[in-house]
N, C-alpha and C positions, 0 to 999 in steps of 0.2 A: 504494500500500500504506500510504501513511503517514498518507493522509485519513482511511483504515476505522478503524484504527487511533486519529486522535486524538480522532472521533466517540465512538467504543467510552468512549475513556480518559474522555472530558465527561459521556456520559449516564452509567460509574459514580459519579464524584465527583458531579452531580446527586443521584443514588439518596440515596449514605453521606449526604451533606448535605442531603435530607430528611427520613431517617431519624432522623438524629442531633435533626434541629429539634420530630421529633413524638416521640421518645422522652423531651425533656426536660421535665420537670414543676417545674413553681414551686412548687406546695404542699410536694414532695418535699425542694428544695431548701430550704423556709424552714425545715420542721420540721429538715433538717440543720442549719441556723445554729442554731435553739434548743435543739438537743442538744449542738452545738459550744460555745454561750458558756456551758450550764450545766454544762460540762463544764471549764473556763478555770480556770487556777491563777492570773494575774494579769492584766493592765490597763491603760493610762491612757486614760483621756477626756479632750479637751476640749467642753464645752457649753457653744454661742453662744446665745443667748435674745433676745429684744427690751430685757429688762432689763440684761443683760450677761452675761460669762463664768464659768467655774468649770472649773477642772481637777480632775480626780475622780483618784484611783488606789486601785488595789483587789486585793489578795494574800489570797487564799486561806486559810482555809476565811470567815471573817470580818472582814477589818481594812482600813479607810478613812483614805482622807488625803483631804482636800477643801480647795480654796484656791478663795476668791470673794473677786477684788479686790484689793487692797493690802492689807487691814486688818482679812480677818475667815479662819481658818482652823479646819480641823477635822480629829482624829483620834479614830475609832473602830475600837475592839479587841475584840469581844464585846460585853458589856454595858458597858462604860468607855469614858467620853467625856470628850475634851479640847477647848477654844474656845480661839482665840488671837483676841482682841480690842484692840486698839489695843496690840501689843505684848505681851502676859500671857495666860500658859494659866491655864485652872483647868479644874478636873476639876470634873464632874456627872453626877448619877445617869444610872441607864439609863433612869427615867422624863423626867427632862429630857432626854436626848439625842435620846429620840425625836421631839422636838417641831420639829428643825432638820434637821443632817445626813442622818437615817432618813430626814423626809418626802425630801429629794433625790436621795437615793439609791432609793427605790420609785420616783419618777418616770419617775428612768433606764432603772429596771429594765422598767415598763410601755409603754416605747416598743418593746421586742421582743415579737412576738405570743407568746402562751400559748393552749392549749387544742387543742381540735379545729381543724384549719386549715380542710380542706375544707366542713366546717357551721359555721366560725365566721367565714371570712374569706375577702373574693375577693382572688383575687392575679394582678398581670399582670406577665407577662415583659416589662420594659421593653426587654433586652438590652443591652449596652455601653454602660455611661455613666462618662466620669473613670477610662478603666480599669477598671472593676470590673463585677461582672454586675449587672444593677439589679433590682428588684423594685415593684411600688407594692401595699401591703399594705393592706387595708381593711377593718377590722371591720363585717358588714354590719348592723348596727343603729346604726351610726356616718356621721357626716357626715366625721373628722376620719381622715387616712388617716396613712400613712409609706411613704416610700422609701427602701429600705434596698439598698446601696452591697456585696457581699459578694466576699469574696475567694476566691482560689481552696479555701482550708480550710472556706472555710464559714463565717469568724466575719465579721462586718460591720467593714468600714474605715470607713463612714461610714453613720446614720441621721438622714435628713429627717422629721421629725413636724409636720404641720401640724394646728392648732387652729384653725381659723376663717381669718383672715386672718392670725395670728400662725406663724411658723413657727420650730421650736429644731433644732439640727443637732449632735449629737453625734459627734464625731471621734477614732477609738481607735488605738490603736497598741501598742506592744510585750504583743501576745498572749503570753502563757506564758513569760515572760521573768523572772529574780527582782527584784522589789520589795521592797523592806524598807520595813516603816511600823512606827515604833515610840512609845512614847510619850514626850512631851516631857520634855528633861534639867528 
């Protein structure tokens, strides 16, 4: 009795976990992550680069703290920007802040896909990788892909972008947690 029985009990676990395998969608899944991080009240990055690193942190609805290095930092609050440069903030227009901080922070931001997923981008279910559910996202008029690391909510713990032979790896953490970024005393 107990053979029939654990045959029975194998082909349903088989069944639910095929089911489960062919119900799940990665397009579905990614477009969750891009509704989940435009949806985030705060932040912190770190980006590894070939050039080097940068801690980014970022509180809602607009305000930036960005540190590259020992010797060069940055706060933006709207249109108000702050440089710390060898020790000394100075404040500069919003036309000048655009020209630093902003480009790094669109960078950031363009490593997460936008648009149509299914007509804009192939995506494969890489499955468990680092703990996290993987993804490799590829804009199809694109040579240069990302692997993006997501967690159970949906927002990415970790995004691989590779350029050619160069690859940058962004590493976030405290999702929706309060950040304060204010500007320098």
């Amino acid at each position: 009795m107990i053979k029939p029985f654990t045959s029975f009990a194998m082909l349903v676990i088989a069944v639910v976990a095929t089911t489960a395998a062919a119900l799940a969608d990665p397009y579905a899944d990614v477009e969750k992550m891009g509704v989940a991080y435009s949806h985030a009240t705060s932040y912190r990055a770190n980006i590894q680069t070939k050039q080097g690193a940068m801690n980014m942190e970022f509180s809602a609805p607009n305000k930036w703290h960005m540190q590259m290095g020992s010797t060069m930092e940055a706060i933006m609050i709207g249109s108000d920007a702050w440089y710390k440069v060898n020790g000394s903030w100075m404040h500069v227009s919003a036309a000048m802040a655009g020209m630093g901080p902003q480009k790094a922070i669109s960078q950031a931001q363009n490593y997460v896909p936008q648009g149509n997923f299914k007509d804009d981008y192939t995506i494969a279910d890489l499955g468990m990788k680092d703990g996290y559910h993987a993804y490799d996202v590829r804009k199809k008029d694109a040579s240069d892909h990302t692997v993006m690391y997501l967690r159970p909510d949906s927002l990415p713990a970790k995004i691989e972008a590779m350029h050619g032979s160069q690859t940058s790896t962004i590493t976030y953490t405290d999702w929706n947690t309060p950040i304060t970024i204010s500007p320098p005393q």
